[in-house]
N, C-alpha and C positions, 0 to 999 in steps of 0.2 A: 954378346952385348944384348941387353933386354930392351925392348921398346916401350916406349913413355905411355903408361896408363892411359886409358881415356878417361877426361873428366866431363861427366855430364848432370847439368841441371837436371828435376824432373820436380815439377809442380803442374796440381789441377787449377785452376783459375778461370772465375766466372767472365764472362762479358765486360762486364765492369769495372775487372782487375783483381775483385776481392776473393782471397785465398783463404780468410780463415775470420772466425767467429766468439770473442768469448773464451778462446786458446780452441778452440776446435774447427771441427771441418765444419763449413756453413750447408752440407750436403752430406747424405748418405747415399752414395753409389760403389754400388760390390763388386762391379766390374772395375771399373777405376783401381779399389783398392786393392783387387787381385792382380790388375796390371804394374801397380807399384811394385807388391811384393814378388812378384816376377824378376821384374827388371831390375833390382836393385839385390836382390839373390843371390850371396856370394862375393858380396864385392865390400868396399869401404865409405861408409856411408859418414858425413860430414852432416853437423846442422848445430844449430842455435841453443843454447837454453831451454829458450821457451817449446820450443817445437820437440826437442827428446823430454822435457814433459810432457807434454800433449800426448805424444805415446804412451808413457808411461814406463818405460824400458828402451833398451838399445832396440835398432830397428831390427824385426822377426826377418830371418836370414841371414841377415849382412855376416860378413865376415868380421869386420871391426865395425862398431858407430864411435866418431871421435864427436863430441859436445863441445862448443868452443861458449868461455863464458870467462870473465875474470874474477868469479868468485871462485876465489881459491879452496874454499869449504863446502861446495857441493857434493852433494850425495850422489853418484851414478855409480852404483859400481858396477855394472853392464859394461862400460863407458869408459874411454879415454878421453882425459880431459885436457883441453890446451885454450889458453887465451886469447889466440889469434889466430884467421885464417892462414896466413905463411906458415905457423909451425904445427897447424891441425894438415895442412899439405906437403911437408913434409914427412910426419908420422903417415900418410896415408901411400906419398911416392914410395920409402922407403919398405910397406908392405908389399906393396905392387898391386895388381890387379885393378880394375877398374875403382872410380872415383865417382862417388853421387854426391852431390850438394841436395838436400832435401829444404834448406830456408833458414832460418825464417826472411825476410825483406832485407835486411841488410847482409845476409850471408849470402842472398841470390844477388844482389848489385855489386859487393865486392868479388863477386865468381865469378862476374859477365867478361872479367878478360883472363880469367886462368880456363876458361870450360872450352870444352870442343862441341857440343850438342847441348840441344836443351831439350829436354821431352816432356811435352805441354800435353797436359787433358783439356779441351778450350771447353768449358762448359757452356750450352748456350742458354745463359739467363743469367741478368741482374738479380743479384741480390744482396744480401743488406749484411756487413760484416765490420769488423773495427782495424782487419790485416791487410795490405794489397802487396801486390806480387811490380814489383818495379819497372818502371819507364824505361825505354829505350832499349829492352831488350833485343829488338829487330835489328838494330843498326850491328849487331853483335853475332848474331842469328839470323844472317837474312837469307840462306839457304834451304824451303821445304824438301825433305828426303822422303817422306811417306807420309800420311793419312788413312785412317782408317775410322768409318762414321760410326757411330751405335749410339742406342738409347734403352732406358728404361721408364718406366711408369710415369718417370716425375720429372726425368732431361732429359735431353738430348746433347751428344757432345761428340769429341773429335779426338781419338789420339794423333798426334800428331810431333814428328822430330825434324827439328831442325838444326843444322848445321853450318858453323861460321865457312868463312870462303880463304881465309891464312890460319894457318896453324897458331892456335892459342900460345900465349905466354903460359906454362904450367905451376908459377912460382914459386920453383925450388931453382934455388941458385946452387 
């Protein structure tokens, strides 16, 4: 018998909440994005429309990116495509291996009750973006498992993973 994938959030998010700019990162940090493409390395990466544009490709590593969108006519062919989170976590249990939700806002708030961990970059500083990363996350995540501080030139910031305190609903029936 196999055990249940972990499903984990992982967004960088300023002070303020805002995650993104314009369809882009509102920051350039190479640490950050060498920690993304780390952590998410191998595994089944979930996200938005807008956000597997913003790449420009399925995500560098992953084993699968599924793109959830209901435009039945998009172009991804990196990409599995499904209309809905239930059947984008379906296609992702049934690969196995871990599960990243990568965004965009409405994909991290319907994943706040299927994820086991969410792995936050906190970056610290406001700044000015037209994306935010969703409310009430804590209440979902209010276990810290580790921290680790660094910065460069231009932030300062936090990795940081936290973890729910019951076992997530995985939403595969």
């Amino acid at each position: 018998m196999s055990s249940r994938p972990t499903v984990r959030l992982i967004a960088a998010v300023a002070r303020n909440g805002v995650m993104g700019k314009g369809g882009k990162l509102p920051w350039s940090i190479p640490e950050d994005w060498s920690h993304f493409l780390a952590a998410v390395k191998g595994g089944t990466c979930i996200s938005g429309r807008r956000c597997y544009e913003e790449l420009g490709q399925a995500m560098p590593g992953s084993d699968l990116h599924i793109v959830l969108s209901k435009q039945k006519d998009l172009h991804c062919p990196d990409a599995v495509l499904r209309d809905s989170l239930p059947e984008a976590m379906k296609v992702a249990h049934e690969r196995g291996g871990d599960i990243w939700i990568l965004g965009g806002t409405e994909v991290y708030r319907q994943s706040f009750e299927l994820a086991d961990e969410f792995w936050a970059t906190h970056v610290h500083a406001d700044v000015e973006g037209d994306v935010y990363f969703p409310d009430g996350w804590q209440e979902h995540f209010p276990t810290e498992v580790s921290r680790r501080r660094s910065q460069d030139e231009q932030y300062s910031y936090d990795f940081v993973v936290y973890r729910r305190d019951t076992p997530a609903d995985s939403g595969v029936q």
